[in-house]
C-alpha positions in Angstrom: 13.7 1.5 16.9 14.8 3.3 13.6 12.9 3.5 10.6 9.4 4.9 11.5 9.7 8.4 9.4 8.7 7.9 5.5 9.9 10.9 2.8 11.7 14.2 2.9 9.9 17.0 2.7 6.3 15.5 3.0 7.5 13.6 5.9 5.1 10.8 7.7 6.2 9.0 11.2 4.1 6.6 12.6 3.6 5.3 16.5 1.6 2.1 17.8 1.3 -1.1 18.0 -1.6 -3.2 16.9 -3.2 -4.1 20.2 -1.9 -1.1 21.6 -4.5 1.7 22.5 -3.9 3.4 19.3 -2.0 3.8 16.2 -1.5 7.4 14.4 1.2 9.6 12.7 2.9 13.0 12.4 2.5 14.5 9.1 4.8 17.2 8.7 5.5 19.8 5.2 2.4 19.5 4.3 1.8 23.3 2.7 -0.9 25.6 4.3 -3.8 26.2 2.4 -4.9 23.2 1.5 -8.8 21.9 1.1 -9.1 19.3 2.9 -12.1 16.8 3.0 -12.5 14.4 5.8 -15.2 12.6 3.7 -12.2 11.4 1.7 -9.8 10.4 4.4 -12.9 8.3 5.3 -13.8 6.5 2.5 -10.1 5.4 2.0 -9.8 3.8 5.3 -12.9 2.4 5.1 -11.7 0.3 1.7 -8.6 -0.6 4.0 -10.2 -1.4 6.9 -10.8 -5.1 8.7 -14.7 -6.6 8.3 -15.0 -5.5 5.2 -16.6 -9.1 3.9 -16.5 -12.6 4.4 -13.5 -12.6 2.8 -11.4 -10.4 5.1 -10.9 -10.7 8.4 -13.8 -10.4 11.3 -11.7 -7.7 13.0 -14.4 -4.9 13.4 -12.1 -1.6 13.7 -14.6 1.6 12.4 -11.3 3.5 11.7 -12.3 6.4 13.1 -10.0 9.1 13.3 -9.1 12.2 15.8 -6.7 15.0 14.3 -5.4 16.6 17.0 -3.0 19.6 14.9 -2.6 21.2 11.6 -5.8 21.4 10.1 -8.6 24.3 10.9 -12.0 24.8 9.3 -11.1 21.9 7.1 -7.6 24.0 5.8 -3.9 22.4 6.3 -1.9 25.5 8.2 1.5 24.4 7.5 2.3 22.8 10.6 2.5 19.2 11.7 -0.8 17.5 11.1 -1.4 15.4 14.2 -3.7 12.2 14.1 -4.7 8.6 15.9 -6.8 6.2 15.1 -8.0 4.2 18.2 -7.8 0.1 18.6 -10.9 -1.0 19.7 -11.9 -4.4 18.8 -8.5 -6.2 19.4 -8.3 -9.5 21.2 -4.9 -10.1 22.3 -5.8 -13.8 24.1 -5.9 -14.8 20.4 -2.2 -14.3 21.3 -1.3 -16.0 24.5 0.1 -19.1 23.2 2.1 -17.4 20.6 4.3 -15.6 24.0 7.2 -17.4 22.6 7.0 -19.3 19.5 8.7 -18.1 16.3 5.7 -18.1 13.6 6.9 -19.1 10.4 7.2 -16.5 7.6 6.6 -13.7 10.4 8.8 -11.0 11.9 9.3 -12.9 15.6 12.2 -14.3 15.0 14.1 -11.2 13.8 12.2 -8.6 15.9 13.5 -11.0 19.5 17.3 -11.2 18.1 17.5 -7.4 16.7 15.4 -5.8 19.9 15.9 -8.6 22.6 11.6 -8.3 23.6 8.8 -7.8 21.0 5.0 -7.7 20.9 3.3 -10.4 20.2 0.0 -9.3 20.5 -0.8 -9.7 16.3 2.7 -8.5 15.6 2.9 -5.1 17.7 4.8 -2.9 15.2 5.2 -5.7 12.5 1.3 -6.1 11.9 -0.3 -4.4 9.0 -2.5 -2.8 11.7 0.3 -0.7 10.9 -0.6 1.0 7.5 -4.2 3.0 8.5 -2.1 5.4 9.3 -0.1 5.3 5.8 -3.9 5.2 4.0 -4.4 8.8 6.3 -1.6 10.5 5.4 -1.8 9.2 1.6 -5.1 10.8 1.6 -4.2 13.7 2.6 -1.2 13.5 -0.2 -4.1 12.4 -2.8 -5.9 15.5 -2.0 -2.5 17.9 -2.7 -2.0 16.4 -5.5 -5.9 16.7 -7.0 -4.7 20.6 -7.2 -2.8 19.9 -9.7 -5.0 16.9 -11.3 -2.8 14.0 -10.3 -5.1 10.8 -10.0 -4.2 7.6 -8.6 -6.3 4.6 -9.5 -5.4 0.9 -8.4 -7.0 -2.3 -8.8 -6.2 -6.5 -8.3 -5.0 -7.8 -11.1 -4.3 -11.5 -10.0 -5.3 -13.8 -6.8 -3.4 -16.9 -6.4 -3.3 -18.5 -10.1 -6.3 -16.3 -11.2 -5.6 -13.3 -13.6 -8.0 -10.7 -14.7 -8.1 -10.6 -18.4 -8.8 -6.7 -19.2 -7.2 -4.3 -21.0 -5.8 -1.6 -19.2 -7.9 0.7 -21.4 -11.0 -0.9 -20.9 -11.2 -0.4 -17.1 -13.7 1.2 -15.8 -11.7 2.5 -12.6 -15.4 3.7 -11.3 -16.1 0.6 -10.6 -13.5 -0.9 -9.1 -15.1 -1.1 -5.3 -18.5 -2.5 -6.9 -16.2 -5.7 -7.0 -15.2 -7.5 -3.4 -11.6 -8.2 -4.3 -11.4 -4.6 -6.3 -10.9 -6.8 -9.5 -12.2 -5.0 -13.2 -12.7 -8.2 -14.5 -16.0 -9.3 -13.6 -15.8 -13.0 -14.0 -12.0 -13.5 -12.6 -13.5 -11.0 -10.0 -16.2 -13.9 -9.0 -13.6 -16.8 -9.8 -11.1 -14.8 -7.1 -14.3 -14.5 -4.0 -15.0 -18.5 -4.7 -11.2 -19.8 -4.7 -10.6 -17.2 -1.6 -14.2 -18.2 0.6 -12.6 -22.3 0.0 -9.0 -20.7 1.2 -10.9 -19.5 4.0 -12.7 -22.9 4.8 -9.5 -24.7 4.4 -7.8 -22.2 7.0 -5.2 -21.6 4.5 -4.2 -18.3 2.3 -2.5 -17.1 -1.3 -0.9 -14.5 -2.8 -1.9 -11.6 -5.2 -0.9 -8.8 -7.7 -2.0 -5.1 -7.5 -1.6 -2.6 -10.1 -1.3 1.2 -9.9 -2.0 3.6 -12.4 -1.1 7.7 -12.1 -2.5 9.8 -14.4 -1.8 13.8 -15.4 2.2 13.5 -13.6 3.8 16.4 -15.1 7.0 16.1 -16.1 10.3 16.5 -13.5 9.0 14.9 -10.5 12.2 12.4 -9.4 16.3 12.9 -9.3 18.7 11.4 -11.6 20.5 9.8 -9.8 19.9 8.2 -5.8 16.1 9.6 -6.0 14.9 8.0 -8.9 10.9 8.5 -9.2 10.7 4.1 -10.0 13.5 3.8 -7.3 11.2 5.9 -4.6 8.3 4.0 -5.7 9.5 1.1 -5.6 11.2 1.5 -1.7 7.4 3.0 -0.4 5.9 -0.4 -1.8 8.1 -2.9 -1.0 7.7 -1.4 2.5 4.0 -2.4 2.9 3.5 -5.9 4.7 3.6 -8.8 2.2 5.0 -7.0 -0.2 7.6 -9.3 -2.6 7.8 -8.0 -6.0 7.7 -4.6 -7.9 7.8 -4.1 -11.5 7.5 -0.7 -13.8 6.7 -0.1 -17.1 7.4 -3.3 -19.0 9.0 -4.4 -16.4 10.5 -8.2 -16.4 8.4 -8.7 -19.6 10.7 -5.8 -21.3 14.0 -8.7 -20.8 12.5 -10.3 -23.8 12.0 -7.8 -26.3 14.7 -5.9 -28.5 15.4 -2.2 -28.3 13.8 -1.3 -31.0 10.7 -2.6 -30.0 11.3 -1.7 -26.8 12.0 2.0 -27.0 9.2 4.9 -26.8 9.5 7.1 -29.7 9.1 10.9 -29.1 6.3 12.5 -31.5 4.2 15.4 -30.9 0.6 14.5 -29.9 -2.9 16.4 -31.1 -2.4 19.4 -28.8 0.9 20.1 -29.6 2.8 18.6 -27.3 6.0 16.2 -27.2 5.1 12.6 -25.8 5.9 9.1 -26.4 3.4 6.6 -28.8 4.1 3.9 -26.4 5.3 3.7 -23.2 7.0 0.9 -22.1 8.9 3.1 -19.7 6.0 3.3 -17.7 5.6 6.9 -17.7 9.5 7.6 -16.2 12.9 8.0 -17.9 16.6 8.5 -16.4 14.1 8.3 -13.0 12.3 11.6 -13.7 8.6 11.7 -15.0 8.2 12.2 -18.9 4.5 13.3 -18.5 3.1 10.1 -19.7 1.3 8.3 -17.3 3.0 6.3 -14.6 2.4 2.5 -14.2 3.5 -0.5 -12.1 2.5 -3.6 -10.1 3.2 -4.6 -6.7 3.1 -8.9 -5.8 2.0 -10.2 -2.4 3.1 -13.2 -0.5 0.3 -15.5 0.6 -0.5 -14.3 4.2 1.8 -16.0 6.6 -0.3 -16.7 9.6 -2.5 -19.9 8.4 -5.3 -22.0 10.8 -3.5 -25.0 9.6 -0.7 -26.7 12.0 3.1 -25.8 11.5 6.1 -27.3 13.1 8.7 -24.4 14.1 10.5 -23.7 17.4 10.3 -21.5 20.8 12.2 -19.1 22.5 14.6 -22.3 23.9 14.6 -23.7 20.7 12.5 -26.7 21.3 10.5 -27.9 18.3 6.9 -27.4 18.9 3.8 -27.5 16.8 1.8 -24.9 16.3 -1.6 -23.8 15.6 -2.8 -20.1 15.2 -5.8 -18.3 16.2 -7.1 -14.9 15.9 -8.9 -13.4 12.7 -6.9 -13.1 10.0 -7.3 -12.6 5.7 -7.1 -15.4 3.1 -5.2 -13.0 0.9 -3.9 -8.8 1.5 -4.0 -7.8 -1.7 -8.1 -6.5 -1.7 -7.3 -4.2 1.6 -3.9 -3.4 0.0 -5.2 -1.2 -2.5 -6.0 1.5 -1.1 -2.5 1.3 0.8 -0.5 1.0 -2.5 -2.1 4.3 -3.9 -1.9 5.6 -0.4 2.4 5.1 -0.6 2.4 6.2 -4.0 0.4 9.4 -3.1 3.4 9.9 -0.4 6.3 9.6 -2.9 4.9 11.7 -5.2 3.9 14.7 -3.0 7.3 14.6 -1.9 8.5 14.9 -5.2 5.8 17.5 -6.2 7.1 19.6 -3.4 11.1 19.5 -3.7 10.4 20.0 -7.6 8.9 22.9 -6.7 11.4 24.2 -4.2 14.3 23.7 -6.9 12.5 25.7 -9.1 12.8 28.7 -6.4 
């Protein structure tokens, strides 16, 4: 199986499965002498982890973490940075009757034609159980990247037909976790926990919208032309489960305006230096950072596995009607913010570190 190594020089692979003993990764070009907290790496698993509410799912994983390489007295030494994260409140029974059905809107169908076997114990390498070790290693990136006072901040934006009506300015990115579903907007925020505890009831799910915000980029971090910052972005978060949709700057909403409403005049700011007095690029242009800051959203599916019956087909192709079990979330997008900033983190350090090696 291809595909289980993320970026170039800050280079992530992950192993596991998601009733498997463990999941974990191999962090490699991660430079020596970095502070690291474990504190951190903590907290950010803990706001992707399972149990979080009523409102997630009942798994109970503590997401607690083992590095085996790489890091001494709390220092990165250059080399690999080893980690696992031990499974230990899966249930695969939940699972038995799921040995050969195609679930609709999952990855059965293609993972049994493209590998002739699969797990189907929640998903094996497909599940979302996945991305803990993502959040780890994004952590780690997030704390590179404080050095030089980059700051990731994310937040849900939209839950099913509910939209948070905020200005971007008036967010108080503080507190974001004070809310359940990691919504600014107080009342949306309480609108979103009522429509997704009756999703729950009705054993049905929706979709969502998560935006990102990176402050203090500096300027030169992306290549011109198959590297693009946007393009890189883009790739990491249409890789996270569920993912559907990504959108930077103005994004689709830019298709309706004119160039010259559209376009971010240069001017020279209170300090002194050259920026833009709006920035409907989104904080990148000719896919290299301008030093503004960088924005996009990411859209979610509605979770595929439902507690309501389907009709699909088996292994022999018989048509038979299903009805799922397990524990599973009315909507991704609360636990997925801390993955987005986590996969932003990771294209960005690798940026920050081959912009600094082709400045050598």
């Amino acid at each position: 199986m291809a595909g289980n190594t993320f970026g170039k020089l800050f280079r992530l692979t992950s192993f596991g499965e998601s009733h498997g003993p463990a999941i974990g990764g191999v962090l490699d070009g991660c430079p020596a002498g970095i502070q690291i907290d474990e504190s951190l790496i903590s907290n950010d698993l803990k706001r992707r982890k399972p149990g979080q509410s009523s409102i997630t799912t009942s798994r109970d994983e503590k997401e607690e973490f083992e590095i085996l390489s790489g890091i001494l007295d709390g220092i990165t030494l250059g080399s690999p940075i080893a980690f696992i994260i031990r499974n230990k409140d899966h249930k695969s029974s939940d699972y038995d009757n799921l040995k050969n059905a195609f679930r609709p809107s999952h990855a059965d169908f293609t993972y049994q034609k493209k590998y002739g076997i699969r797990d189907y114990r929640g998903g094996g390498r497909s599940s979302a159980r996945e991305t803990a070790v993502r959040v780890f290693a994004g952590s780690i990136a997030k704390q590179l990247l404080s050095e030089v006072k980059i700051k990731f901040s994310a937040y849900v934006s939209q839950i099913g037909n509910i939209k948070a009506n905020i200005a971007s300015d008036d967010i108080d990115f503080n507190r974001i976790e004070s809310s359940l579903v990691r919504c600014p907007d107080e009342l949306a925020s309480l609108q979103m926990i009522k429509h997704l505890e009756q999703l729950k009831k009705e054993g049905d799910t929706t979709g969502g919208i998560v935006n990102c915000l990176i402050q203090n980029v500096p300027i030169g971090l992306g290549e011109p032309v198959y590297a693009k910052l946007q393009a890189d972005l883009s790739s990491a978060c249409m890789g996270i489960n569920a993912a559907h949709g990504f959108e930077y700057g103005s994004g689709f909403a830019g298709v309706s305006m004119r160039g010259s409403e559209h376009n971010d005049a240069f001017v020279v700011d209170k300090s002194g230096k050259i920026a833009t007095n709006t920035n409907n690029s989104g904080g990148i242009q000719g896919g290299i950072s301008n030093g503004m800051d960088i924005y996009f959203r990411v859209a979610f599916k509605p979770v595929s596995t439902i507690m309501k019956e389907q009709v699909t087909v088996d292994s022999d192709g018989d048509t038979i009607k299903l009805t799922s079990a397990g524990r599973h979330d009315p909507c991704v997008v609360p636990r997925a913010v801390p993955i987005v900033e986590a996969m932003a983190a990771l294209v960005l350090a690798d940026h920050y570190l081959l912009n600094r090696t082709a400045k050598i």
